[in-house]
C-alpha positions as CSV (number, residue, x, y, z in Angstrom):
1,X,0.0,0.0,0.0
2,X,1.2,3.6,-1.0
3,X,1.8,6.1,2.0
4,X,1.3,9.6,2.2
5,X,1.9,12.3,4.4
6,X,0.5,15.7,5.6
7,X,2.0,18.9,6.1
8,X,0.3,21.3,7.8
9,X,2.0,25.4,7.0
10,X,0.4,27.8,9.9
11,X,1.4,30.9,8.6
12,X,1.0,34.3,10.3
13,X,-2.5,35.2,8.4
14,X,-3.0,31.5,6.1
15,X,-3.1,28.2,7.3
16,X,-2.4,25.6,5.1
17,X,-2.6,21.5,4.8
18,X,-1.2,19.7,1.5
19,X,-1.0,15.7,1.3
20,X,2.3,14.4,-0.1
21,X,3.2,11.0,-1.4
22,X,7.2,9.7,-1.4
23,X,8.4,11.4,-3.7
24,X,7.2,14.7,-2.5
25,X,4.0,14.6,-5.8
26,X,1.5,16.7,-3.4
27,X,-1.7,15.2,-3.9
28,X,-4.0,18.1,-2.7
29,X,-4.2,21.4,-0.9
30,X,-6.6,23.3,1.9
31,X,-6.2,26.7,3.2
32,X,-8.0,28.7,5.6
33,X,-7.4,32.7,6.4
34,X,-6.4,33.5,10.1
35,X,-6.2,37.2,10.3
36,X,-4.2,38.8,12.7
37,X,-5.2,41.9,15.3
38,X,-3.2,44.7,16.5
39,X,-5.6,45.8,19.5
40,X,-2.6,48.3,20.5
41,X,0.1,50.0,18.3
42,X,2.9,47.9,17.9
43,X,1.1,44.5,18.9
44,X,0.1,41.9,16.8
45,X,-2.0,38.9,17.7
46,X,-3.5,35.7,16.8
47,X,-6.9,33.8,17.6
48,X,-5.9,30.7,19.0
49,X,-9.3,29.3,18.9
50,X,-9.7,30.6,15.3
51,X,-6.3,29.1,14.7
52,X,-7.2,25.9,15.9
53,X,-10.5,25.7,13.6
54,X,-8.5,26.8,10.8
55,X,-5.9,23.7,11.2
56,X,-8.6,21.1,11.8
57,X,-10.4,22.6,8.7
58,X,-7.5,22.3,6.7
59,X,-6.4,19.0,7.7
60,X,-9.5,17.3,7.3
61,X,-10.2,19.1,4.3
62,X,-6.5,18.0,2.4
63,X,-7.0,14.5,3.3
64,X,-10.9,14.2,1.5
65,X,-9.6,16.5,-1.6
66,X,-6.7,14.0,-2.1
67,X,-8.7,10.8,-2.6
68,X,-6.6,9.0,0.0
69,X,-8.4,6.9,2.7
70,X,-7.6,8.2,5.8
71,X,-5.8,5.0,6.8
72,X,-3.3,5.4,4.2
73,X,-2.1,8.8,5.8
74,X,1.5,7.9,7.9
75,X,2.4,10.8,9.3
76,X,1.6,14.5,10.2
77,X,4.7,17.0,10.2
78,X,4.2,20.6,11.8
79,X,5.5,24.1,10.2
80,X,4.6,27.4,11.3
81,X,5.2,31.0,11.9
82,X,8.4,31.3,14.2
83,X,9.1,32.8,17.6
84,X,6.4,34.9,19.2
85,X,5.0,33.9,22.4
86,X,2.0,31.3,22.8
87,X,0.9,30.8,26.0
88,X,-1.1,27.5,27.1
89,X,-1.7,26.0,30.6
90,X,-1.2,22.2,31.5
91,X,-4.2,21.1,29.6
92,X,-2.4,23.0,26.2
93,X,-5.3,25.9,26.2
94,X,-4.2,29.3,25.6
95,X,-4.4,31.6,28.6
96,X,-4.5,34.7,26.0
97,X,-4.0,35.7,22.1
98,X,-1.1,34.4,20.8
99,X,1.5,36.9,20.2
100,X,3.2,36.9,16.4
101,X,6.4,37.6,15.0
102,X,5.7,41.3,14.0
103,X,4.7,42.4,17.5
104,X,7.1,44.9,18.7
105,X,5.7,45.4,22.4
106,X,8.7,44.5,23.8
107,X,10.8,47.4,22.7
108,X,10.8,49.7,25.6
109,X,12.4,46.4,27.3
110,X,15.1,46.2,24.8
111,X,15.8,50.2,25.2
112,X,16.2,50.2,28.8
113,X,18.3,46.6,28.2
114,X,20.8,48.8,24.9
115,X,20.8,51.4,27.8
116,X,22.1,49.6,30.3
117,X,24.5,47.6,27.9
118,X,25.4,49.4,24.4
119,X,26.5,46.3,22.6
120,X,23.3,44.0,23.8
121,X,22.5,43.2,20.2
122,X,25.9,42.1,19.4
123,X,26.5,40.3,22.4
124,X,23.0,38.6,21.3
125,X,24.2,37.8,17.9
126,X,27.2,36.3,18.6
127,X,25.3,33.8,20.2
128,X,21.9,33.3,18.0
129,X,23.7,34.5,14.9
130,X,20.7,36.6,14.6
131,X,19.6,40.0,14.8
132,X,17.0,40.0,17.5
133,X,13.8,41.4,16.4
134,X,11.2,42.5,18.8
135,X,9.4,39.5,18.4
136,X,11.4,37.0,19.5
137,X,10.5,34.7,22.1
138,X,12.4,35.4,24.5
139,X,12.0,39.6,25.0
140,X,8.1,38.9,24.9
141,X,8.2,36.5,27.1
142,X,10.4,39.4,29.6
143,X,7.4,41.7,28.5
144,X,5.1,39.0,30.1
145,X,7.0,38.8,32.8
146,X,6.8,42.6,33.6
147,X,3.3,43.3,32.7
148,X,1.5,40.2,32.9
149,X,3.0,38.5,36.0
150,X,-0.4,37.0,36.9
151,X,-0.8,35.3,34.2
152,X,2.4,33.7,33.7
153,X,1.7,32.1,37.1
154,X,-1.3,30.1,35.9
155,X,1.0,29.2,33.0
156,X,2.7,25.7,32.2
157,X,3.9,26.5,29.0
158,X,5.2,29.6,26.5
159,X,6.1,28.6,23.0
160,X,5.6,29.0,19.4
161,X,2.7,28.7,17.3
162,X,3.6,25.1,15.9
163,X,4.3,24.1,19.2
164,X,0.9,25.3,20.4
165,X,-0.8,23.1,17.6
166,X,1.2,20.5,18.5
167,X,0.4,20.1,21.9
168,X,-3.8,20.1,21.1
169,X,-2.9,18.0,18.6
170,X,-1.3,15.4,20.7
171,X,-1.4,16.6,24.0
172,X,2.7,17.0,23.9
173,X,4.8,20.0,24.9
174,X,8.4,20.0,23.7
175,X,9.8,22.6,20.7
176,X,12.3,22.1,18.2
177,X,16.0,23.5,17.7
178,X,15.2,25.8,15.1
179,X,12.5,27.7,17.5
180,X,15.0,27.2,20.3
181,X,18.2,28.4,18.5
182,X,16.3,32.1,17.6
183,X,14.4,32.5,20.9
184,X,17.3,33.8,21.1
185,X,19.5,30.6,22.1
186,X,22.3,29.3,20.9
187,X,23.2,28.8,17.4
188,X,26.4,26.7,17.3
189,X,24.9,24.4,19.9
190,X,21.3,24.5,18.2
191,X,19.2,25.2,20.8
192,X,18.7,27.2,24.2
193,X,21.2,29.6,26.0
194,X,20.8,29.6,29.7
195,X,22.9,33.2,29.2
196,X,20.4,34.6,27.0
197,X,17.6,33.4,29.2
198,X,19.2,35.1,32.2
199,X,19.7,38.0,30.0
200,X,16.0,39.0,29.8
201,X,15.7,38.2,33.7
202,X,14.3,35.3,32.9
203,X,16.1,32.3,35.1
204,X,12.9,32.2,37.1
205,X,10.7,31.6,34.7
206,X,12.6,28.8,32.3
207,X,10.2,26.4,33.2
208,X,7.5,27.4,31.1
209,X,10.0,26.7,28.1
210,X,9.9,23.3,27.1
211,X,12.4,20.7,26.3
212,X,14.1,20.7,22.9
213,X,13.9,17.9,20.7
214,X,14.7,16.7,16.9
215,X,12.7,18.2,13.9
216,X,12.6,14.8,12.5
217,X,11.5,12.9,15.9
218,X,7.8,12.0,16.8
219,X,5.7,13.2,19.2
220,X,2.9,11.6,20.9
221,X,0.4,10.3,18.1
222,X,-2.7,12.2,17.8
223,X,-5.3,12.6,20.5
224,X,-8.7,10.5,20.1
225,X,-10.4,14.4,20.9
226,X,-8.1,15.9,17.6
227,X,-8.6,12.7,15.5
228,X,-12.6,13.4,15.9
229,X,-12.2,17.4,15.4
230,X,-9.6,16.6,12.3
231,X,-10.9,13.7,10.5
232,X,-7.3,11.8,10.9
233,X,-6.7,8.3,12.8
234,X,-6.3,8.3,16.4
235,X,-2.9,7.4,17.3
236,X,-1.6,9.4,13.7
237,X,2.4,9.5,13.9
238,X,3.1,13.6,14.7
239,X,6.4,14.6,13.9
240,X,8.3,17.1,16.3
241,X,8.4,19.8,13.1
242,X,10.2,22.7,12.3
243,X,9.8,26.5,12.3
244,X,8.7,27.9,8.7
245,X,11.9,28.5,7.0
246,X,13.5,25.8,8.1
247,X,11.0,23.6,6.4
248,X,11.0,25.2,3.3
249,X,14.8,24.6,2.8
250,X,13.8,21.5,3.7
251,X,10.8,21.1,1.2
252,X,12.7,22.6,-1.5
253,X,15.3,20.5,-1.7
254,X,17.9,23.2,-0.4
255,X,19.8,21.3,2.3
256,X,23.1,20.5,0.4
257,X,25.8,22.6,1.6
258,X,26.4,25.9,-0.6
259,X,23.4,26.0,-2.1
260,X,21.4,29.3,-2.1
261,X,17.4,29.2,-1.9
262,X,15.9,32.4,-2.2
263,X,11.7,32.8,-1.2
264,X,9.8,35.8,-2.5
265,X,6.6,35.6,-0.5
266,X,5.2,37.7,1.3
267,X,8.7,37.9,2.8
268,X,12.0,38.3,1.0
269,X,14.8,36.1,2.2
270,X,17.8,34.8,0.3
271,X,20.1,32.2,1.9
272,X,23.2,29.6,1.9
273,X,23.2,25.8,3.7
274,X,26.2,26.0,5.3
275,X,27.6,22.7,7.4
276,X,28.7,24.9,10.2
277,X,27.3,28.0,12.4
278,X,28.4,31.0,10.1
279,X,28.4,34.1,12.1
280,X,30.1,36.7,9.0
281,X,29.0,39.2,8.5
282,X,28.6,40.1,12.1
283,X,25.1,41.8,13.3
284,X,22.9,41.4,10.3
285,X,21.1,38.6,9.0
286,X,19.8,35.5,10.4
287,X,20.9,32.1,11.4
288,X,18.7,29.0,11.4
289,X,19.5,25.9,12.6
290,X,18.6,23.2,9.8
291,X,18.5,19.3,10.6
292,X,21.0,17.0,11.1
293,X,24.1,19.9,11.7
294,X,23.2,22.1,9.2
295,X,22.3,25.7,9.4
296,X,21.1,28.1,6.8
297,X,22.6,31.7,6.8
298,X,19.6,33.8,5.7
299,X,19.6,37.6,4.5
300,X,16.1,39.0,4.9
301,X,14.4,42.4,3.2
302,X,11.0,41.7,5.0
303,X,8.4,42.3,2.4
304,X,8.3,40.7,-1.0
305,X,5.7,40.3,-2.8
306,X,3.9,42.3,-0.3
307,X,5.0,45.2,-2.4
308,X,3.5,44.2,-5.6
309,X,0.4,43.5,-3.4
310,X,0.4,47.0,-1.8
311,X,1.1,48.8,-4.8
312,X,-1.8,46.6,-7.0
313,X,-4.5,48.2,-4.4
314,X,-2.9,51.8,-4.2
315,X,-2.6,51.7,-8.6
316,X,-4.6,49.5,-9.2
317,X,-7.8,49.3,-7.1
318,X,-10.0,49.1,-10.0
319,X,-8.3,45.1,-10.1
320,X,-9.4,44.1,-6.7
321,X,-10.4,40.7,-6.4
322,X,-9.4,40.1,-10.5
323,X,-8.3,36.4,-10.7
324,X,-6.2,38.0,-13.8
325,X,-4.9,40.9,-11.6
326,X,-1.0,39.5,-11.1
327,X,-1.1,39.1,-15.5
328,X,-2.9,42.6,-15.8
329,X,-0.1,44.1,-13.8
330,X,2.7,42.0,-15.1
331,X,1.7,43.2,-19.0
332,X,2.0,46.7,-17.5
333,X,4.9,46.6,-16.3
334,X,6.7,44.9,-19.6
335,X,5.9,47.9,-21.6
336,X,8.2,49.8,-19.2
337,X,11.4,49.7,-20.3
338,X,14.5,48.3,-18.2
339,X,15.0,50.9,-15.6
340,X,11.5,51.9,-15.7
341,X,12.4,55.4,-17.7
342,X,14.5,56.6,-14.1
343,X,11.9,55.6,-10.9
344,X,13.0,53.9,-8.3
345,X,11.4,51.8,-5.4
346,X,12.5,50.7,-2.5
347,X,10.9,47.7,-1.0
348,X,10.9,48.1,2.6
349,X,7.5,48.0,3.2
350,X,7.9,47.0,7.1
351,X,6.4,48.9,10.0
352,X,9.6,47.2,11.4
353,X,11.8,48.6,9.1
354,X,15.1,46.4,7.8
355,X,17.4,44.0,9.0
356,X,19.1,44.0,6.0
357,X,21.9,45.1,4.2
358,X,21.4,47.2,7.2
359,X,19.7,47.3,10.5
360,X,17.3,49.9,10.4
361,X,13.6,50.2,12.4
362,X,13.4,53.6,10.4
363,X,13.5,52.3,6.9
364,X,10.2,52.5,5.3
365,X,9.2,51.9,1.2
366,X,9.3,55.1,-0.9
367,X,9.5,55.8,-4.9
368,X,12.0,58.2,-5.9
369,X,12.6,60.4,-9.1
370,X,9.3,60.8,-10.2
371,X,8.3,63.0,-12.5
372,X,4.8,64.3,-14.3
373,X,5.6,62.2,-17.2
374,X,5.9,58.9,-15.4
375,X,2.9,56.3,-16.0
376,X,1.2,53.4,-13.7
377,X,3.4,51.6,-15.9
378,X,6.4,52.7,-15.0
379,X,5.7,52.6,-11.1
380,X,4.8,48.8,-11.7
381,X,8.0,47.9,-13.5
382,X,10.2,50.2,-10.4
383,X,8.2,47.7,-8.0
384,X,9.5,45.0,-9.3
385,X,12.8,45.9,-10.1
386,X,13.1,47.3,-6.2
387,X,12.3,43.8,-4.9
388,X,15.3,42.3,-7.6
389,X,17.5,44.9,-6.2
390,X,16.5,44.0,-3.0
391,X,17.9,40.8,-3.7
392,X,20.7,41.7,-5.3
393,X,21.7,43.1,-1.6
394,X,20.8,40.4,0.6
395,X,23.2,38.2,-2.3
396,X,25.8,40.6,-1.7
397,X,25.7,40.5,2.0
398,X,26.2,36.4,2.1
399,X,30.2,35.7,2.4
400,X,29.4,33.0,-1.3
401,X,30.1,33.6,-4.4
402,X,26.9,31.8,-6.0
403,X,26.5,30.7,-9.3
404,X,22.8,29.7,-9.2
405,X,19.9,29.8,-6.5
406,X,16.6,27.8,-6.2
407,X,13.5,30.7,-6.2
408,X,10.7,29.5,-4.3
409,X,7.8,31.9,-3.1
410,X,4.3,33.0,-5.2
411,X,6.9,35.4,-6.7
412,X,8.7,32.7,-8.0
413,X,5.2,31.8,-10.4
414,X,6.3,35.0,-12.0
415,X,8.3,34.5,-15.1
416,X,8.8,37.6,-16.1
417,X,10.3,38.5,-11.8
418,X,12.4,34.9,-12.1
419,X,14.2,36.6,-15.3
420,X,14.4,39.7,-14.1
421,X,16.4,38.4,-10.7
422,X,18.4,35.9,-13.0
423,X,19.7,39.2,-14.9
424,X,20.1,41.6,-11.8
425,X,21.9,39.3,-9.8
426,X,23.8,37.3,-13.0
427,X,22.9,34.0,-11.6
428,X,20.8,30.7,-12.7
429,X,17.9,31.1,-11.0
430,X,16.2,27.3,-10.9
431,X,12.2,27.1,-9.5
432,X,11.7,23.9,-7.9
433,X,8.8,21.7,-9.2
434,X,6.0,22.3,-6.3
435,X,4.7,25.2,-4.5
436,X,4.0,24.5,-0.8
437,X,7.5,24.0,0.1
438,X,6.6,24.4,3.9
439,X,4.0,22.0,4.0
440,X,6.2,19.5,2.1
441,X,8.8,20.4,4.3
442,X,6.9,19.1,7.6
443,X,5.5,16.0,5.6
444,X,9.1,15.1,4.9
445,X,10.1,15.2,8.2
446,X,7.2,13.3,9.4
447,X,8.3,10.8,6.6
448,X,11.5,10.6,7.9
449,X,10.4,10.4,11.3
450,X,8.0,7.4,10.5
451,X,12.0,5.2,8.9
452,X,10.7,6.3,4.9
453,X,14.0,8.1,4.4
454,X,17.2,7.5,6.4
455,X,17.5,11.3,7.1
456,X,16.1,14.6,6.2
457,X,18.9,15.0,3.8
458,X,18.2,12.0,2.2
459,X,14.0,13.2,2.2
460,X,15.1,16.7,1.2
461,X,17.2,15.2,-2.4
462,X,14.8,12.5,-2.8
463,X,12.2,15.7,-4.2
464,X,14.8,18.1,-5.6
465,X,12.8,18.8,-9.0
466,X,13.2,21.9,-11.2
467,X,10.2,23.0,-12.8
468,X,11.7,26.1,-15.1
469,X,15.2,27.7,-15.5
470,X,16.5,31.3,-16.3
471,X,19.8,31.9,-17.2
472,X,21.4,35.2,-16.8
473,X,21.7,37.7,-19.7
474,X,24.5,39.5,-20.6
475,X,22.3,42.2,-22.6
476,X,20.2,42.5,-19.5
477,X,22.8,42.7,-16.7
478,X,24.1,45.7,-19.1
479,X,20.8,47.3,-18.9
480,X,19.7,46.6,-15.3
481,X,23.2,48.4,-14.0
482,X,22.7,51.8,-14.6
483,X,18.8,50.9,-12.8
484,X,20.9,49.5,-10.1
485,X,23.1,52.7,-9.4
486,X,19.8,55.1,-9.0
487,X,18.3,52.5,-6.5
488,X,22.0,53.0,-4.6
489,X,21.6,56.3,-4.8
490,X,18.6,56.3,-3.5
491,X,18.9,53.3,-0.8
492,X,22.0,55.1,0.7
493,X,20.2,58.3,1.2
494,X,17.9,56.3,2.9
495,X,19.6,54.6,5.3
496,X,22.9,56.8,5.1
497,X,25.4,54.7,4.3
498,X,26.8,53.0,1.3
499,X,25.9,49.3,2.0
500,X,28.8,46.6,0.4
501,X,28.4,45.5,-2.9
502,X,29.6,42.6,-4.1
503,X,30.3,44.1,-7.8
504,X,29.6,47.7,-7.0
505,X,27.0,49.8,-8.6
């Protein structure tokens, strides 16, 4: 008998499920919306009853789609939004709204903290490997502490989101070492820091974090309450799973050492698998910790294809809800020449500002050198050009010199963006065969897990497929570098600074 496996994506605002067979063929798809609030400025929270409908929607949903009997389904793997604070009592109910990435609450906490010690974020980085961003687990938790003291008494447990599913899933509390490497913890050791968790005052309170284990190890099996509310088997094999981006290395076959995977989502991020903790450059970036001692050195821009989103309903209202609006605005922008006849557009469309090629909680999106005679057309084209750009630094900023890089992301649909990155950054870019890399991710490690693969490396090669290349072209590099010195221009005014370029403008 075939066996499949689920993955189940929680993103930050969509939750999806896909089924998988072997050799990573996904079989089906469900998705569910879960907005996000921000009751306060600066905070940013998620349902977690709304959550948990949305997962047992999706699950149940992917499984009937796909055609397989329910019995034929081996394994459930976890991915989800990363850090933020989720916190459950012993029974694995949430005692409040759980508390996302984005949320930057705790920011008067890291003021005081910089205050009191000026080089607090390096002293952090060089042992997550990460810039801390407000959201981490770890200052919101010390947030908790200050301001919600009560309830972190009644608490048993603070973790992430996948680790919240988890545990009403099967009952189980435990995270994984690539949520315990960023809380912040540590990076070369691939899990938690009892200095960081001292750090943010927080010796007292370590018990409500719980132990680390494997990506690739099982949890309990499913609870006879979530097999009713899911549609699954009782007793369903639930893997440990792994943060978001983690899995999507994973998922896109990404985990052999050098090779560069880049994701434009709603979030930009361009990366290297590296078999060691790579640190360089110092204080910018990110480091996750893969599988099996491997770690993927991530440069981030924050929003992706959130730009083209954004600028679609501030252009382009009139296609709101068009099925055809992504082809409308794609024609648009071709008849825009390379350059887009002098605008630029920077793509930091963050209310959280940059963490690359610079740190910056200032840096917002802008267009620069417009001019009466510019068109829609023209504003389209600078959009995406600022996002290849974009790129084009986070590339530069990785110690590699890379001669392709796997695009993954809804961007990555986009053949006119994939050649337009292929000649900006003069590099292969390859798009994997599939689409939800995070969700194949998780089912992967559930397969491997459940003894179908002998290791995640091994699960990860086993559905490396490219779907579409784009080789670089000389005649475009040519044209996209005088494009490229105006957004310099216009990035260091920004920001101030003339950020390091591998090439130069």
């Amino acid at each position: 008998m075939t066996s499949y496996f689920i993955g189940l994506d929680a993103g930050s605002s969509l939750c999806k499920a896909a089924v998988f067979d072997l050799d990573g063929r996904q079989l089906s798809e469900a998705r569910r919306r879960t907005p996000l609030s921000r009751p306060q400025p600066g905070w940013v929270e998620a349902d977690p009853d709304q959550c948990w409908t949305a997962v047992c929607e999706v699950l149940r949903e992917a499984v009937e789609a796909s055609g397989v009997a329910a019995d034929q389904i081996k394994g459930l793997g976890l991915s989800a939004a990363m850090v933020g604070a989720w916190v459950v009592d012993g029974d694995g109910r949430a005692l409040r709204p759980g508390i996302n990435w984005e949320d930057n609450r705790s920011q008067s906490i890291l003021t005081e903290m910089s205050r009191d010690e000026p080089e607090l974020m390096s002293r952090i980085y060089r042992s997550s490997g990460s810039v801390l961003q407000q959201g981490c687990t770890l200052p919101v938790l010390a947030w908790l502490d200050r301001n919600e003291p009560d309830l972190l008494d009644r608490a048993r447990h603070v973790f992430g989101y996948k680790d919240y599913l988890r545990m009403r899933l099967t009952g189980d509390a435990a995270t994984d070492r690539t949520e315990a490497s960023v809380a912040p913890g540590d990076a070369a050791a691939r899990g938690r820091s009892d200095e960081m968790i001292a750090l943010f005052g927080l010796t007292g309170r370590r018990g409500l974090l719980p132990h680390v284990a494997e990506s690739e190890s099982l949890a309990a099996g499913l609870t006879a309450q979530a097999a009713a509310e899911t549609g699954l088997p009782e007793g369903l094999p639930v893997a440990i799973g792994a943060g978001d981006v983690p899995a999507m290395v994973i998922g896109a076959g990404g985990m052999r050492t050098g090779e560069v995977t880049a994701v434009l989502g709603t979030t930009c991020m361009l990366g290297t698998c590296v078999d060691r903790p790579l640190f360089a450059p110092a204080d910018i970036g990110l480091l996750f910790s893969l599988p099996e001692g491997r770690w993927f050195r991530a440069m981030v821009n924050v929003a992706g294809t959130l730009n083209l989103d954004w600028a679609i309903s501030i252009l382009a209202s009139d296609l709101a809800g068009d099925p055809a609006r992504f082809d409308v605005v794609t024609e648009l922008a071709w008849k825009s020449p390379v350059g887009a006849n002098g605008v630029v557009y920077l793509p930091y469309l963050s209310e959280s500002g940059i963490i690359a090629p610079v740190v910056s909680t200032e840096a917002r999106a802008q267009f620069a050198n417009l001019s009466p005679g510019h068109t829609r057309a023209d504003m389209f084209r600078a959009v995406f050009e600022g996002v290849a750009y974009a790129m084009r630094d986070l590339l530069d900023m990785l110690p590699i010199k890379a001669k392709s890089l796997r695009l993954t992301g809804g961007g990555s649909q986009s053949g006119f963006w994939a050649q337009m990155i292929a000649d900006v950054l003069q590099v292969e870019v390859r798009v994997p065969q599939g689409s939800e890399f995070g969700a194949r991710g998780a089912a992967l490690l559930a397969a491997t897990a459940t003894g179908h693969f002998a290791n995640v490396r091994a699960a990860s090669a086993a559905v490396d497929q490219i779907a579409a290349t784009y080789e670089p072209r000389e005649l475009g590099q040519r044209q996209y570098q005088q494009g490229y010195r105006r957004y310099c221009a216009a990035r260091d005014q920004l920001l101030g600074r003339s950020a390091p370029n591998r090439a130069g403008p």
